[in-house]
C-alpha atoms as one frame of an Amber mdcrd trajectory, in Angstrom:
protein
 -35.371  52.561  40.432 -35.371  50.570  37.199 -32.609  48.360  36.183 -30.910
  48.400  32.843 -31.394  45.630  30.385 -28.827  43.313  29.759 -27.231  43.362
  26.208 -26.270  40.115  24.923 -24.173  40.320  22.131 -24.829  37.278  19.250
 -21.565  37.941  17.379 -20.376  34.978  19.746 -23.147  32.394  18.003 -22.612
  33.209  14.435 -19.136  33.067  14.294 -18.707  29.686  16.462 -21.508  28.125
  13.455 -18.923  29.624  11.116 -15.637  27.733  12.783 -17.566  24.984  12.905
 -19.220  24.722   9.093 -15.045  25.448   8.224 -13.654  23.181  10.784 -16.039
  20.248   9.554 -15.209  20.618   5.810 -11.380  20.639   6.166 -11.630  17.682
   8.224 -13.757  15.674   5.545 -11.771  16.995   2.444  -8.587  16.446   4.557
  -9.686  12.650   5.224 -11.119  11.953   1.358  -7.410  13.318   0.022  -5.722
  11.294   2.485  -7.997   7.686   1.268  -7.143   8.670  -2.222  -3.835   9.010
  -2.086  -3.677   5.692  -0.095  -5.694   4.094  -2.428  -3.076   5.157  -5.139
  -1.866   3.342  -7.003  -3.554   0.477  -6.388  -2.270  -3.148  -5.719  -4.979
  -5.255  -5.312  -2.927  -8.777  -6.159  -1.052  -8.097  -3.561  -2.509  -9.604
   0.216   0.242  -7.075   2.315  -0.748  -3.987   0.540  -4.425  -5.084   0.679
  -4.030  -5.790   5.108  -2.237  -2.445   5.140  -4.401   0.035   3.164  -7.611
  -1.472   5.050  -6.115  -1.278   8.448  -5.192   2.697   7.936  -8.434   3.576
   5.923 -10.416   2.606   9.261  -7.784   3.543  11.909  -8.326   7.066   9.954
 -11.972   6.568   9.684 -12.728   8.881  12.875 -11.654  12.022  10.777 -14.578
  12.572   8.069 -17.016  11.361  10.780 -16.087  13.952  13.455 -15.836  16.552
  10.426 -19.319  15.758   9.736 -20.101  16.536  12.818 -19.072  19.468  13.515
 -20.426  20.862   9.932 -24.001  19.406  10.818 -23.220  21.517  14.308 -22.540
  24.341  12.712 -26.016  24.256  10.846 -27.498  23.549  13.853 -26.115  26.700
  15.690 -27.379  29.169  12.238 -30.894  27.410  13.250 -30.281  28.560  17.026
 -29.503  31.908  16.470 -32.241  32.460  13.323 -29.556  33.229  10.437 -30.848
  30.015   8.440 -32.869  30.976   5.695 -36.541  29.279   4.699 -36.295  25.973
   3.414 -34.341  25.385  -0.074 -36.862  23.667  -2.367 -34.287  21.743  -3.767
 -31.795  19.602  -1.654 -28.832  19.492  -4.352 -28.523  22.720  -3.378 -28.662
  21.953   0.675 -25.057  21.003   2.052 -26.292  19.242   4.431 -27.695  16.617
   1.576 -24.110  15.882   0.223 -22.951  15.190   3.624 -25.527  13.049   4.415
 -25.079  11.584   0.982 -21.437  11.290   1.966 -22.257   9.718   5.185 -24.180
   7.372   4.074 -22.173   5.647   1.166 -18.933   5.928   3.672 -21.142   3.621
   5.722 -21.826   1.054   2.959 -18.027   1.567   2.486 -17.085   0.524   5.728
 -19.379  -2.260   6.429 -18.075  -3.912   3.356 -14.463  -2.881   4.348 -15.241
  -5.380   7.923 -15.205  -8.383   5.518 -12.663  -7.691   3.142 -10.018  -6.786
   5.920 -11.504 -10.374   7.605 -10.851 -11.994   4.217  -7.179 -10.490   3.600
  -6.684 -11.435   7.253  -7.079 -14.982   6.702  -5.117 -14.859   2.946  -2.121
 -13.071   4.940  -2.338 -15.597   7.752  -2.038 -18.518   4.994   1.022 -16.859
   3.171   2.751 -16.044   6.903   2.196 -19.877   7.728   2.994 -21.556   4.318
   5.630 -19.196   4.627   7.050 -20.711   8.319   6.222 -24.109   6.877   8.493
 -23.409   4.014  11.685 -22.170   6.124  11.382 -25.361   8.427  11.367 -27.440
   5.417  14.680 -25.353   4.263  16.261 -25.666   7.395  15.765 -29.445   7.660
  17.339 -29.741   4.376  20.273 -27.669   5.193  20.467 -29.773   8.544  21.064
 -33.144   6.363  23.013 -31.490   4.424  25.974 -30.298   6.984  25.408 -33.272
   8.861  26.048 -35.471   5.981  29.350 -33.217   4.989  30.239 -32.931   8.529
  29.735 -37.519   9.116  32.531 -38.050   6.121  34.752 -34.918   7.714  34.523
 -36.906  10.930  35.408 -40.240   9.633  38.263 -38.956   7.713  39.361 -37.406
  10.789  38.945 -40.386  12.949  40.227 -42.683  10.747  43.679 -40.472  11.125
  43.096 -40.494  15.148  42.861 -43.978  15.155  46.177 -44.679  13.674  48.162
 -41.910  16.215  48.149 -43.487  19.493  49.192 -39.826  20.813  46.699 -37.741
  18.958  43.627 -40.391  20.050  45.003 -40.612  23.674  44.546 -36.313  24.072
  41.435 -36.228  22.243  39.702 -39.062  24.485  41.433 -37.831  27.577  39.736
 -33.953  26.618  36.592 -35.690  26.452  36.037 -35.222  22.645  36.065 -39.157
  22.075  34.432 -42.012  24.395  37.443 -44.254  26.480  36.158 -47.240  23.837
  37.215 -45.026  20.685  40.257 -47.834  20.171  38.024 -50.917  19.128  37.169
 -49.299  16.098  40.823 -49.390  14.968  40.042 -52.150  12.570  37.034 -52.139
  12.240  35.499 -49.004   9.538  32.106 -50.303   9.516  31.711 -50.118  13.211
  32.892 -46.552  12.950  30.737 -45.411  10.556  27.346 -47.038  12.958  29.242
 -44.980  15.367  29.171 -41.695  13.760  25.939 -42.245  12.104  24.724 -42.724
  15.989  26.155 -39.559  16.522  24.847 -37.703  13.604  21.127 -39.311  14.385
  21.179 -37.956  17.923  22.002 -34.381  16.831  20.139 -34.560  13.940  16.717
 -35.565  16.214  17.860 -32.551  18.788  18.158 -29.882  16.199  15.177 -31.136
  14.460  13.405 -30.899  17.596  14.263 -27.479  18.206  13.190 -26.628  14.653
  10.037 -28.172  15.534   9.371 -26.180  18.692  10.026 -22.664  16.657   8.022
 -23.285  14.058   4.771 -24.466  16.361   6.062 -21.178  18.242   6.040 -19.273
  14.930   2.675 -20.553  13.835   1.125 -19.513  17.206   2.660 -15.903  16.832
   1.274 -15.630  13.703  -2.600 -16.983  14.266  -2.078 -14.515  17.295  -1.646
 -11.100  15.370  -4.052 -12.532  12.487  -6.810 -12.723  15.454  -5.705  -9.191
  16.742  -5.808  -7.380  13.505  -8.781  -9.213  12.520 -11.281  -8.296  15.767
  -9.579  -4.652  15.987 -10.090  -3.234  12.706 -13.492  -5.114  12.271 -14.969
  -3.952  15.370 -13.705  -0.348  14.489 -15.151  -0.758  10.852 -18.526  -1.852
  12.311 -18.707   0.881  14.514 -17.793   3.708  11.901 -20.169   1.678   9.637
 -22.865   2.402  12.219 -21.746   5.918  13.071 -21.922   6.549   9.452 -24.901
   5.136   8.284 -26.775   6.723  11.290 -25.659  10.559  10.307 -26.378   9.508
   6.459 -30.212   7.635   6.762 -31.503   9.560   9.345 -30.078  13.438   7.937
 -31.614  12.196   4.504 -34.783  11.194   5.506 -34.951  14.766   8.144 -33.889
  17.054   5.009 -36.715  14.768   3.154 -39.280  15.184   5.290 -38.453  18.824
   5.367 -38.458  19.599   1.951 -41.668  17.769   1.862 -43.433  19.936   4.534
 -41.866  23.309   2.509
């Protein structure tokens, strides 16, 4: 008793080279909109736009290269299954070439993209620190300033305390003036050292807290400068490599190809 031969059916083949070939080129033209219209319109004077654009053309780098992919797949499985037809004699007319072509200048792109994100790195990191530098200077200013406003409101103030026996007695019993308040009674220039003491000591404390959140600032930003900086270069590198793999080695293949034809 003979057994039947199995049937294998190679719709299955054909049409998964077909989802792939239309999968691969909506994810490539997909990605090349999307850069454009990020790249429009352009602001190159400007550092922030410069950091941001980079930073989302290579965290949306994957896209094109996996599209690439699966349209060089989809080749591959017409080869499998014998639909590809012999050898083109010219390769403007292979789509294979234009991705390869693609592939390769999107590697070029992104290898030069890994030093200009490193450069805008280090111009945002300046403009974020002259930038902390400049509000610490601002706030010092303002600091003199209500402290100097605040020193003649204070002397005008004690200066009335001094002459109400009542009035001076609550405030130094509330602990708002020291016990030794009264020797200054007649004497103005020995209340002025006093509240110029006074004004010095706050002055040093708030200017030492000024001090400690700016260093703190200055850290924070160095911080997210070294972040952004390794991240999206190591990223860029490795789609620059990804890239330029797919691009040298599918042009010199399709080369050697048409060649042999």
């Amino acid at each position: 008793m003979t057994s039947e031969p199995t049937v294998t059916s190679p719709v299955a083949s054909p049409l998964a080279a077909i989802a792939l070939k239309v999968a691969g080129a909506i994810a490539i033209l997909s990605a090349l909109l999307d850069f454009l219209i990020l790249l429009i319109p352009p602001n190159l004077t400007n550092v922030q736009w410069q950091l941001a654009t980079t930073t989302q053309l290579v965290d949306r780098g994957i896209v094109p290269l996996v599209g690439m992919a699966l349209l060089l797949s989809g080749f591959w499985v017409d080869s499998l299954v014998g639909r590809t037809v012999a050898q083109r004699k010219s390769l403007a007319t292979d789509p294979r070439f234009w991705v390869c072509g693609l592939a390769s200048v999107l590697g070029l792109a992104y290898l030069l993209l890994t030093l200009l994100h490193l450069n805008t790195v280090r111009l945002s990191s300046q403009q974020a620190l002259a930038q902390v530098s400049t509000e610490a200077g601002e706030a010092a200013t303002q600091l003199q300033q209500r402290l100097s406003t605040e020193l003649s409101q204070q002397q005008t103030q004690l200066g009335a305390l001094l002459e109400n026996e009542e009035l001076l007695a609550q405030a130094i019993q509330s602990g708002q003036l020291p016990p030794d308040i009264g020797q200054y009674r007649n004497n103005p220039d020995g209340l002025t050292e006093f509240l110029q003491q006074r004004a010095d000591q706050a002055q040093q404390q708030i200017e030492t807290e000024i001090g400690t959140r700016r260093v703190q600032a200055e850290r924070q930003v160095k911080v997210e400068a070294w972040r952004s900086g390794i991240r999206i270069s190591v990223i860029s590198l490795l789609l620059a490599a990804g890239y330029s793999i797919i691009g040298w080695l599918g042009l010199r293949r399709l080369l050697s190809l048409t060649r042999a034809a």
